[in-house]
KOLKOL-890903 format. One record per atom (N, C-alpha, C, O): x, y, z; residue in one letter. Coordinates in steps of 0.05 Angstrom, whole numbers, plus 5000, padded with zeros to 4 digits. Example, Ala and Ser with C-alpha at 12.3 -4.5 7.8 and 13.67 -1.06 7.14 Angstrom:
residues 2
526448865156a;524649105156a;526449345156a;528549345169a;525749555142s;527349795143s;525850015157s;526850235161s;
END
This chain:
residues 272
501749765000x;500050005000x;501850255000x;504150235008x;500950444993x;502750684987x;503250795020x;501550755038x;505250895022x;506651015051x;504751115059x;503951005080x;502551435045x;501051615042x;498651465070x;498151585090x;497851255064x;496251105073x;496451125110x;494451215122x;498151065119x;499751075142x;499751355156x;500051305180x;499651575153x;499751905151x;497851935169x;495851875156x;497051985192x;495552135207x;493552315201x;494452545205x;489852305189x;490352615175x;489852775197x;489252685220x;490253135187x;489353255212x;488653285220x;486653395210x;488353245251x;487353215281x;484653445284x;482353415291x;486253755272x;484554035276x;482153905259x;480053865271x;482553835224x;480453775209x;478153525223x;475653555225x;479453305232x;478053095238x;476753195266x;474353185269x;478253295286x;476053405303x;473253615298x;471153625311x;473953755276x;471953945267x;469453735259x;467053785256x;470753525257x;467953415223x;466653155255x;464453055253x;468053125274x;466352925300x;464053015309x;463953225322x;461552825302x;459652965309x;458852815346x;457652895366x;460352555335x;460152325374x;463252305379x;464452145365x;464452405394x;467152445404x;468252125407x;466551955413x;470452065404x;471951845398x;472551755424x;473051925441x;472451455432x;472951395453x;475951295456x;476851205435x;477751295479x;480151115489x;480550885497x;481750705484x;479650865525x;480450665531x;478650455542x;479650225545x;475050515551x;472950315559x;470850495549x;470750735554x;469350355536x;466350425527x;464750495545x;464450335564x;463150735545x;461150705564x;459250645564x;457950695584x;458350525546x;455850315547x;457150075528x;458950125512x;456149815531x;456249565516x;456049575485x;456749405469x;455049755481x;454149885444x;454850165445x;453150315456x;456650245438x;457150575431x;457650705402x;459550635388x;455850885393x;455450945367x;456451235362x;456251415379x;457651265338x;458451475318x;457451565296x;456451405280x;457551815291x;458251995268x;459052175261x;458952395273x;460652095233x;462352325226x;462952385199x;463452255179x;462752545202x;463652675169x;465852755166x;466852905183x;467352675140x;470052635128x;470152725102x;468252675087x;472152885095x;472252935077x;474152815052x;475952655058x;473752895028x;476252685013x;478652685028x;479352825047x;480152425011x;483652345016x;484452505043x;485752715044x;483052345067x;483752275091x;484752035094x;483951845080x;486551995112x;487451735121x;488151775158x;487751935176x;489751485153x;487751425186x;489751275190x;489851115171x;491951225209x;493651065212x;492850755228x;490950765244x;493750595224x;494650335235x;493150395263x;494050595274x;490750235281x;490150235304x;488750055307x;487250015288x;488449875329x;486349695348x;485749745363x;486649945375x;483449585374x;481149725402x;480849505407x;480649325391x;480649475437x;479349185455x;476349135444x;474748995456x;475949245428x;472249235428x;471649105399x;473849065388x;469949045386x;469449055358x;468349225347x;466649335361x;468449305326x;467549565309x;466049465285x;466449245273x;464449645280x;462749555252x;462749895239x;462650065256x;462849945220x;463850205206x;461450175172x;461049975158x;460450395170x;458150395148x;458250635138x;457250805153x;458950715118x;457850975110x;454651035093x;453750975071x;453551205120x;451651215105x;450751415069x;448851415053x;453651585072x;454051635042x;457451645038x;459151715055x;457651545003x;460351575010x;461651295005x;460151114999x;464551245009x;465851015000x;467351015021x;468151245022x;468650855044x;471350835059x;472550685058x;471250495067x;475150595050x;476550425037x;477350325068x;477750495085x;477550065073x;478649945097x;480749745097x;479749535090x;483049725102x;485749645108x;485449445129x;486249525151x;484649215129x;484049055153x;485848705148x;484848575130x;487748605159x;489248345168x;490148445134x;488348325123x;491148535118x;491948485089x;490348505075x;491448525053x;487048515072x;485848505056x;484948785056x;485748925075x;483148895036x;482449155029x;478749075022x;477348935008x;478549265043x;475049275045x;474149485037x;475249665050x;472349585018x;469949765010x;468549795021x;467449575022x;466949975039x;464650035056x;462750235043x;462850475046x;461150125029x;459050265008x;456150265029x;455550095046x;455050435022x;452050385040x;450650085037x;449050005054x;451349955017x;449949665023x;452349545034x;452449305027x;454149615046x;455849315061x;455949545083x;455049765080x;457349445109x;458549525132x;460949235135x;460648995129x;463749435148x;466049215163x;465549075176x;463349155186x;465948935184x;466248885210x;469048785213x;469848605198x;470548885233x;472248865252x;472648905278x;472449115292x;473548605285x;473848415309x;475248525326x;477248645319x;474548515363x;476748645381x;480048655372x;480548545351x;482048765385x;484248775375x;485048605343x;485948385347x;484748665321x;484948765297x;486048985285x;484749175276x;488148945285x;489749155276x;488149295241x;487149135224x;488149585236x;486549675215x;487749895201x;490149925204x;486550035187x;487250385175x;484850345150x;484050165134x;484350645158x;482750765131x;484150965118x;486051105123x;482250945094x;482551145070x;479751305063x;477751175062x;479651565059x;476451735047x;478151795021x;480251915020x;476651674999x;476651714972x;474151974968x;474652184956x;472651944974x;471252204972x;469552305005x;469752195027x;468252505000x;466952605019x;465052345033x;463552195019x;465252325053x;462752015069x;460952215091x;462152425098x;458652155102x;457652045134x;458551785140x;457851595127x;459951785156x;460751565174x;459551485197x;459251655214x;458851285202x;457451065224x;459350865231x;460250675219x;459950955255x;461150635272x;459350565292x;457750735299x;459350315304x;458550185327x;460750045342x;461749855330x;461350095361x;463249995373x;461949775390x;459649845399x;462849545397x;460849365411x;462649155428x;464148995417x;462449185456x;463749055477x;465248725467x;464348565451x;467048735480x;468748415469x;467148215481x;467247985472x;466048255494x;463748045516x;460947975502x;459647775507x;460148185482x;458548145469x;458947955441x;457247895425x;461647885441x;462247915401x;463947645406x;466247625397x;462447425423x;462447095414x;461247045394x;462346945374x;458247115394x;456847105367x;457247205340x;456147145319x;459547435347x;459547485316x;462047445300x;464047365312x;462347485279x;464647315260x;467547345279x;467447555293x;469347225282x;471847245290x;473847365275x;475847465286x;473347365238x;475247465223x;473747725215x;471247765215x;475447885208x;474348105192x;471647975162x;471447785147x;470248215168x;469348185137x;467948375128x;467648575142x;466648345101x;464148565097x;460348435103x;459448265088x;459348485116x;457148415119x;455048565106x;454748805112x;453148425083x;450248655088x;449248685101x;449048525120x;447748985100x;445949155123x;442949055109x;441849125088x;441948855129x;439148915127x;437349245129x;438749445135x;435549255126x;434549445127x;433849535148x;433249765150x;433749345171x;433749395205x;435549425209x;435649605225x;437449365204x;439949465213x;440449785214x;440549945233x;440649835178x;440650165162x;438350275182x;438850505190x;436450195189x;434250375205x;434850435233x;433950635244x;436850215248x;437750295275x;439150485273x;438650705284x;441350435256x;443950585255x;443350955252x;444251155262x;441250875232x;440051175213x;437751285242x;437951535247x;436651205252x;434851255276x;436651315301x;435751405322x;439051265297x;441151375330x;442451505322x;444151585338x;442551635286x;444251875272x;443352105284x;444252235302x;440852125268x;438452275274x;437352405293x;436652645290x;436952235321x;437352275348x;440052365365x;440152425389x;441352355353x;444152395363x;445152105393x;446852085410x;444052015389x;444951805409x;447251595402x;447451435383x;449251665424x;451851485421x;451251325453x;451751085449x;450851345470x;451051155493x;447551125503x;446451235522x;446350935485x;443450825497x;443350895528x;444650775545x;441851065532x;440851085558x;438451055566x;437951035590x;435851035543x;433350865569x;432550695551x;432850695526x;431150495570x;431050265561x;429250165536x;428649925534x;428750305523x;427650305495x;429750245473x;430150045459x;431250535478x;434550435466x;436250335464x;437550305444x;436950185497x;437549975505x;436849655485x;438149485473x;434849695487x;433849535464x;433649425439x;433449185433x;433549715419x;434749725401x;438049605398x;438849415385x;439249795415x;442249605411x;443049295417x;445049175411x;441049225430x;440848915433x;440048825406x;441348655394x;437548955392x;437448775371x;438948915347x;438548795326x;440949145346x;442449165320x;444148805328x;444148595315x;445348885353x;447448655358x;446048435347x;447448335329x;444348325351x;442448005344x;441648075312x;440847875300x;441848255300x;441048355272x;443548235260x;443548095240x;446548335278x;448748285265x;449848015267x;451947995253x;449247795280x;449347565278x;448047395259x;448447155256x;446447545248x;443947515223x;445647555194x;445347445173x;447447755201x;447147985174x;449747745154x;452047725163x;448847615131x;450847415114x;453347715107x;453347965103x;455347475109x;458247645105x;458447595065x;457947385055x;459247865048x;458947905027x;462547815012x;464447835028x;463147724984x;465647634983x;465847894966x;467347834947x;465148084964x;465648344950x;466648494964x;465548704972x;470048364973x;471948484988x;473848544959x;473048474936x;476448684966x;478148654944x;480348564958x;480648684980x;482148374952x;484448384973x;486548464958x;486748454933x;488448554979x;491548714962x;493548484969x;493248254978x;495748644963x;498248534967x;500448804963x;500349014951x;502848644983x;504948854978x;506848704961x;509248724966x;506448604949x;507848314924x;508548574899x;506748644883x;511148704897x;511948954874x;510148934849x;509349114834x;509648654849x;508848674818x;505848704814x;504748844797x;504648554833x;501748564841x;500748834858x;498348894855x;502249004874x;501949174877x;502049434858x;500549634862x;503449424843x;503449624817x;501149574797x;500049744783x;500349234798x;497949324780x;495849394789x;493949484775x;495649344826x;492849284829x;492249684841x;490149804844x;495749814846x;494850144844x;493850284811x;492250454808x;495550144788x;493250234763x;491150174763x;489850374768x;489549974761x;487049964763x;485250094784x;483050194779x;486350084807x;484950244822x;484150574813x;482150694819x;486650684796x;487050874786x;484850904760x;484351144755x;483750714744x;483550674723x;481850384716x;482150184702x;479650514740x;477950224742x;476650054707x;476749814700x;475950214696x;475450274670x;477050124647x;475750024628x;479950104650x;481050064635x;481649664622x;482049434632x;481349784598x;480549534581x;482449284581x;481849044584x;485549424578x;488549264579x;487248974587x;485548944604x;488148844575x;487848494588x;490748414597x;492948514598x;489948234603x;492248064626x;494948074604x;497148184609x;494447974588x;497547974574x;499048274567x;501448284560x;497348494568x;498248834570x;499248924591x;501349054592x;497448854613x;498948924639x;501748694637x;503948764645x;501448494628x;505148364633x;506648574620x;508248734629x;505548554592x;508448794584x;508648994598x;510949064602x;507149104606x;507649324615x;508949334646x;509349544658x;509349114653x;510449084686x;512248814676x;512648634691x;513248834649x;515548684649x;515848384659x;517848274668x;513148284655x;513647974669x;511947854640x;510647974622x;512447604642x;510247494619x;508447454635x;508347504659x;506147334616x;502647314618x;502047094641x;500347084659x;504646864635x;503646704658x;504346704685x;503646584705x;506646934678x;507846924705x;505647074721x;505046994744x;504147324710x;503047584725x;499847374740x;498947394763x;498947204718x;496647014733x;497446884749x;496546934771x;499546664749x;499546564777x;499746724801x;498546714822x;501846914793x;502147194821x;499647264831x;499347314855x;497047294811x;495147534819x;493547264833x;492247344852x;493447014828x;492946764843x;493846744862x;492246794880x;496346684871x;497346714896x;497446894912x;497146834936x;497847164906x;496847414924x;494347454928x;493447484951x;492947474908x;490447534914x;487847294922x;485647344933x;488747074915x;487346874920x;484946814897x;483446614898x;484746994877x;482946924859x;484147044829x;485647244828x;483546934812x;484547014783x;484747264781x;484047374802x;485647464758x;486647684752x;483247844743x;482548054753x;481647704725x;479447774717x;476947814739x;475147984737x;477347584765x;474847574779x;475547754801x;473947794818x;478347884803x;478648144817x;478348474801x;477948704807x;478748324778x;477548664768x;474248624765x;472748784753x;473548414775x;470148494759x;468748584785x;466748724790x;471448394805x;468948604847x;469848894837x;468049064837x;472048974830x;473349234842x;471249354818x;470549574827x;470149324795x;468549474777x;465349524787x;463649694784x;465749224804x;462849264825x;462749464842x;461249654842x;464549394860x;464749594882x;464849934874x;463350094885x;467150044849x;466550224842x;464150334828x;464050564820x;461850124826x;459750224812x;457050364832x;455050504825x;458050244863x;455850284876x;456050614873x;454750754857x;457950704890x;458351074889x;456651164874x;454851294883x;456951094843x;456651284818x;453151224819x;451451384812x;452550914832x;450050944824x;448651064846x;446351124839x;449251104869x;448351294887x;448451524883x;447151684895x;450251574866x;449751864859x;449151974841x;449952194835x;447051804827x;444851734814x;445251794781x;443551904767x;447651714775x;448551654748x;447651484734x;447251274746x;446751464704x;444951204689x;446851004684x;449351014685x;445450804679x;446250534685x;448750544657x;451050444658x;447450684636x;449350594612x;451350874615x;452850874596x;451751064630x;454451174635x;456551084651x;458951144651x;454750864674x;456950754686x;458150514675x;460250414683x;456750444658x;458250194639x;460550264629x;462750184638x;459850504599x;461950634599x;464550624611x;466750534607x;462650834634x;465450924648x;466750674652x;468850684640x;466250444662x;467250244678x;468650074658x;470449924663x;467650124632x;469949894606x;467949734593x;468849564577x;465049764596x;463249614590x;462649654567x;462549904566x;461949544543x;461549694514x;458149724512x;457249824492x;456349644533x;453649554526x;453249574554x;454949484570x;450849714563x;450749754585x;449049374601x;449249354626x;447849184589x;446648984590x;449248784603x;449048634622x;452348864580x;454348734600x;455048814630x;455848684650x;454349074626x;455449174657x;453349014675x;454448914694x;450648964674x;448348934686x;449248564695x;448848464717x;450148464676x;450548134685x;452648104695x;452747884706x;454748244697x;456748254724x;455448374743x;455448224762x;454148594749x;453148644772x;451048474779x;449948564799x;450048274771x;447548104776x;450247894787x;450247764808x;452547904769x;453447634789x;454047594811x;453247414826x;456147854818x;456847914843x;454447984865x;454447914888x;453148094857x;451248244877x;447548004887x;446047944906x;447847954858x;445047724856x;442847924856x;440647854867x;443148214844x;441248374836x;441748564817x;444048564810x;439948754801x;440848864786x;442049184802x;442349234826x;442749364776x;443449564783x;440649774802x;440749864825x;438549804782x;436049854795x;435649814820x;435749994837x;435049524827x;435049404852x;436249544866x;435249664885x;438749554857x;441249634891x;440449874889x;440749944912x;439450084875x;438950364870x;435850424891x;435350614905x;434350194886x;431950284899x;432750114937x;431850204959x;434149944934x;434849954962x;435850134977x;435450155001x;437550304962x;438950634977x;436450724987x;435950735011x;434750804965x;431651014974x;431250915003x;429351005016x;
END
């Protein structure tokens, strides 16, 4: 990952944009909730917490740095990451940010590894209902409540494989910062070799062994994942094709049916 990543951003800016003040060292309640607004190319250094965290933007993209792998936090997924879990973020563009921080005593039941989970719609309605209210430490027993059942919602909520994972592997790392750069771009596997000086079979087994899945079925999440943003921000279906390398907007539509198991529409009227 680029050094940049690692950088602290500033303290003055990030305190301005806290709307639920950041906690240290013990939660004061069993469920403690956030929001915050971030502005682009922020970053966030390397940190763990005794607690588990779940992180959502309710607008916005936050790129998440979690055990090696690289997570997308689009309004249809939220992280989750596990007590001490070492992490760092990235703001690619402007977000609302949502965390839940949730006691280590509570979080037998929920995944042990990092991942991305979907947000039911109970979920998005707790989270969005203690924005709103301004509530970060449930105090009567109504709310109390509620945070019992986000927690039992999140033992529910299926973990999504529309992660992207990286690598610090020179060669795999240089391609997987162009594309990131240049989600769009057409180059096939034997272009990117020349162009990074390895042959065709060497660059597939690499993007196999670092990444754990072929060269193609990692650019088709990262074209997914880049598609949610654009369609939240309510771009037509056949400009994000386009944009994305698609020649026909019907191809863009059956990769996003694969990954997602819905169409573009769909995920559009789920935002509403």
């Amino acid at each position: 990952m680029p050094d940049k990543r690692c950088e602290e951003p500033d303290k003055d800016t990030m305190a301005s944009n806290q709307h639920f003040p950041a906690v240290s060292d013990a939660l004061p309640y069993p469920v403690y909730f956030r929001l915050d607004d971030y502005h682009a190319h922020q970053q966030f250094d390397y940190q763990s917490h005794p607690w588990g965290q779940l992180t959502y933007c309710a607008t916005g993209v936050m790129e998440i740095m979690v055990a090696g792998q690289r997570y997308l936090s689009p309004p249809q997924y939220a992280v989750w990451i596990p007590p001490e879990t070492l992490h760092d973020g990235y703001i690619r563009q402007d977000v609302v940010f949502h965390s839940a921080y949730i006691d280590a005593s509570l979080c037998a039941q929920l995944p042990a590894r990092p991942c991305a989970l979907v947000l039911s719609p109970l979920l998005k309605a707790i989270l969005g209902d203690f924005a709103e209210r301004g509530v970060t430490t449930p105090a009567t027993v109504a709310d109390q409540r509620l945070a019992q059942v986000l927690v039992d919602q999140l033992q529910l909520a299926p973990c999504s494989r529309n992660y992207l994972p990286g690598s610090d592997e020179p060669v795999i790392a240089a391609l997987l910062d162009a594309l990131q750069a240049e989600p769009g771009s057409k180059r096939s596997l034997a272009e990117w070799a020349a162009q990074l000086h390895v042959t065709e079979r060497t660059l597939a087994r690499r993007c196999q062994r670092e990444l754990g899945m072929p060269f193609g079925e990692w650019r088709q999440r990262q074209r997914f994942l880049a598609a949610l943003p654009l369609l939240e921000r309510g771009d037509t279906v056949q400009a994000i094709a386009l944009e994305l390398g698609y020649s026909t907007a019907s191809a863009f539509i059956a990769m996003f049916r694969r990954q997602s198991g819905g169409t573009p529409d769909q995920f559009r009227r789920g935002l509403r």
